[in-house]
Every structure is written in structure tokens, then in C-alpha cells.
N, C-alpha and C positions, 0 to 999 in steps of 0.2 A: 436515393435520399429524397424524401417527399417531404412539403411542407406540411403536412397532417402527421407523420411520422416524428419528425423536428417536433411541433408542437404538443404531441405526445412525451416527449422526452425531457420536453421543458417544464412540465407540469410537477416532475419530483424534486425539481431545483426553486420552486415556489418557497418552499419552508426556510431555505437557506438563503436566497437570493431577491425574496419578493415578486412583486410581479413586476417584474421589470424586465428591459431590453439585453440586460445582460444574462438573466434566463435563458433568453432565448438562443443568444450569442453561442452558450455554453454546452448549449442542448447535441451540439454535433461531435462535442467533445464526450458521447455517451454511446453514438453510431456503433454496430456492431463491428466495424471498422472506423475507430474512431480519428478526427481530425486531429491535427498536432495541436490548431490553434484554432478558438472559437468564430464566429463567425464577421464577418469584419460589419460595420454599420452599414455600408452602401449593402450586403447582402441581406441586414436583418429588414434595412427598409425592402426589399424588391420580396422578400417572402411574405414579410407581418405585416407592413405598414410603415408609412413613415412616422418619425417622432413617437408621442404618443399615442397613438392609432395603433401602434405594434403589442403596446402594452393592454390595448386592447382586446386586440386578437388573444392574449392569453389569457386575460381574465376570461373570456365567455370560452374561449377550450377549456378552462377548469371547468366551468360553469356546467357545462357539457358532459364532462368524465363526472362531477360529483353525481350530476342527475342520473348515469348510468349505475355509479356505483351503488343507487337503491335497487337494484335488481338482483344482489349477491345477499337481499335480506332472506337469512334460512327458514324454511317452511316445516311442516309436518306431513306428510302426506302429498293428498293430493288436494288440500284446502290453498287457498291462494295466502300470500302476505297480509296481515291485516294493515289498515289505514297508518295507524300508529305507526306499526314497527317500521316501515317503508320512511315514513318525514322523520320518523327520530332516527334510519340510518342516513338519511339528506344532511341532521343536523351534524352529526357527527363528523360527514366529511370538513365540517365548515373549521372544526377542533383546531388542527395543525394549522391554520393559518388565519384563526378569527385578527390578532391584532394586526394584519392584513386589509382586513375587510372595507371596514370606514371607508379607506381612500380607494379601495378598487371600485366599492359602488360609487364614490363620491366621481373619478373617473368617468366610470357609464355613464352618471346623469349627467355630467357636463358639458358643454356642446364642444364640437369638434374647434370651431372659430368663432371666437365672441367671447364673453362676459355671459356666466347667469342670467337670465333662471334657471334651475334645474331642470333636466328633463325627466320628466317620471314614466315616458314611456319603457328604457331598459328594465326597473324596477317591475314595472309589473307584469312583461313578458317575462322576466325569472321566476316568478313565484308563480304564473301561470302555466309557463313549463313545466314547474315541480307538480304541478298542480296533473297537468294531463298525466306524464309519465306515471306519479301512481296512481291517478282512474286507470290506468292498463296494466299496472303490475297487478293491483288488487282484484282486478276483472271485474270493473263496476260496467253496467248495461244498462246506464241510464240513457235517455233518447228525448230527443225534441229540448225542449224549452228546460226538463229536469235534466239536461245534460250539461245545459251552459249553468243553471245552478250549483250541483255540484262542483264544478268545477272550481267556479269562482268563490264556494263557500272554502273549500279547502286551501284555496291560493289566499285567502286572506285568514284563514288558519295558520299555515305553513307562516307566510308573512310576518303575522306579530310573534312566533315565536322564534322564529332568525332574529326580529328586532330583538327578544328580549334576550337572545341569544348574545347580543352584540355588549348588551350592559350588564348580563347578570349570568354569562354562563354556567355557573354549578345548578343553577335553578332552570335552567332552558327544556329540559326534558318534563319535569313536574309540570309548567306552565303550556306546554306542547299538551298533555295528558287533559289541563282545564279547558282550557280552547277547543278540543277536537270535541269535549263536550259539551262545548255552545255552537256544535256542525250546524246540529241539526234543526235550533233555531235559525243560526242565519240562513241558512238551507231555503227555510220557507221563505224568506221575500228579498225578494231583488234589490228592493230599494236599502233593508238590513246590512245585504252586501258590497251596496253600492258607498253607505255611508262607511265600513268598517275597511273600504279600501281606499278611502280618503284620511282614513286615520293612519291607516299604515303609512300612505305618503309622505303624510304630514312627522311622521315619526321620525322615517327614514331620512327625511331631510334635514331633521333637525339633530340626529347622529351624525350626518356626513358635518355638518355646519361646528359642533359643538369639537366633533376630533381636530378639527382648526384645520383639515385640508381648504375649506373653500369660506369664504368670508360671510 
């Protein structure tokens, strides 16, 4: 019984349970030999985390499994996944558990001890993540200087269409399709991309703020 194995097993009791501690609790209660009883607190703190910090460990092992789960996007051949289908199968993981979301990111950005401000560093390592993983599924070979563009034009692709994923889901996939075709403007300059990842924050914050987790 490994704590990667556990947090695996926690990640299908998300829809049912949230993201919470008692996921995690329940997760041993799935072991191919499974426990009678879930997992007591003193053990979920000494695997996950104490307190909230455990609930964190499971947000980013979703965060994790959704990012892998763009690699099961079906191909033709021997042509790679296109850009598209790869973020609309990222958006999709996000389905089962969007009225979830708010307070998980709300979570990440929060500091561990203290009171606000938000921290926007988790935020944009997640959409930067989404962001590498498919430059490598799609087999993009960009190098140097258009390598960090890319990248960052797509993570704030990806970005506003998780946001608008967040307030307008039936429309989330069309507005993913408008976006990926402002790539290749924001593509060209740094500074493009630098304002349009200040928007996303600014957005995102103001989702976590308005779902009423954080004041």
C-alpha cells in the first residue's frame, strides 16, 4: 500500500466525496484487499498532509491524472494529436467535477498560514503544465526563445477557456476552438502573452472570490 497507489484510488471518489479528506480516508476502502475501515485522521495526516494541505495533495494528483488523461486523445495513423483535440480532451476531464473547481483552485491560491492575497503562482504552473504536456503529445519542435512562446501562448489559451469553462460550460469547447485561433497572434509577442496571462489571473480570482469560498 503506497501513498501514490492510495491517491490514485482517491481520485474516483472526487465526484462523490469532493476533494476532501475523507476521499482520501475511503480510498483504502478500494485496495485490492481492501480495509474494513477507512483510514483514521492521524494516518491521512502522515500520508497527505495535515489539515488542509492533504486536500491539497489531492487536488494536484487530479491535476496530474487529468493532464495524463490528454494522451488517450485517438489519432489516425501515424499523424500526432492535433492541438485542439488534446485541451478539449483536458477540458473534459474537468466535466465530472467542474462545481468542484472554484474552491479547489480557490485552495491552491491560498496560503498555507495567513490571510490573502491570493497566490497566482499554482494557477499558472497548471495551465503551464497543460500547456508542456501537449507541446509533447502533439510533437511540437519548437526551440530557443519560440519554445517559451509557444508554450505560454497555449497556457493562456488553455486558461481562459477553463475559465470560461467554469461559468459557461456548454459553450467551453466552441470558445476553446475561438481562442486557439488567436494562438498564433499571441504567439508573436511576449508582451501579448504576458498581458493575456494577467487577464486570466485576474479572472481566475475573481471566480474563486465571487463562488464565496474566499472573501
Amino acid at each position: 500500500m503506497s501513498r501514490h497507489q492510495l491517491l490514485q484510488l482517491a481520485i474516483p471518489l472526487i465526484k462523490t466525496h469532493g476533494f476532501s479528506r475523507e476521499a482520501l480516508a475511503r480510498s483504502v476502502l478500494y485496495l485490492p484487499k481492501p480495509h474494513e475501515q477507512p483510514l483514521s485522521d492521524a494516518a491521512v495526516n502522515s500520508l497527505f498532509g495535515n489539515g488542509d494541505d492533504a486536500r491539497r495533495t489531492l487536488i494536484t494528483g487530479w491535476l496530474d491524472h487529468a493532464r495524463e488523461d490528454m494522451r488517450t486523445v485517438p489519432v489516425t495513423g501515424a499523424a500526432p494529436a492535433s492541438l485542439k483535440d488534446v485541451l478539449a480532451r483536458r477540458l473534459k476531464a474537468n466535466e465530472e467535477v467542474l462545481p468542484l473547481l472554484p474552491e479547489a483552485f480557490a485552495l491552491l491560491a491560498s496560503p498555507t498560514y495567513g490571510l490573502p492575497p491570493l497566490d497566482p503562482m499554482p494557477g499558472l504552473k497548471h495551465v503551464s503544465k497543460v500547456a508542456d504536456d501537449a507541446c509533447y503529445i502533439i510533437g511540437d519542435t519548437s526551440v530557443g526563445p519560440a519554445w517559451f512562446r509557444r508554450r505560454a501562448a497555449i497556457a493562456a489559451a488553455y486558461g481562459a477557456a477553463e475559465l470560461h469553462q467554469l461559468t459557461s460550460p456548454n459553450t467551453a469547447y466552441q470558445f476553446l476552438d475561438d481562442v486557439l485561433n488567436l494562438t498564433n497572434k499571441v504567439d508573436s509577442s511576449v508582451s501579448e502573452v504576458e498581458l493575456f496571462g494577467k487577464y486570466i489571473w485576474r479572472s481566475w480570482a475573481g471566480i474563486i472570490r465571487s463562488s464565496g469560498v474566499l472573501p
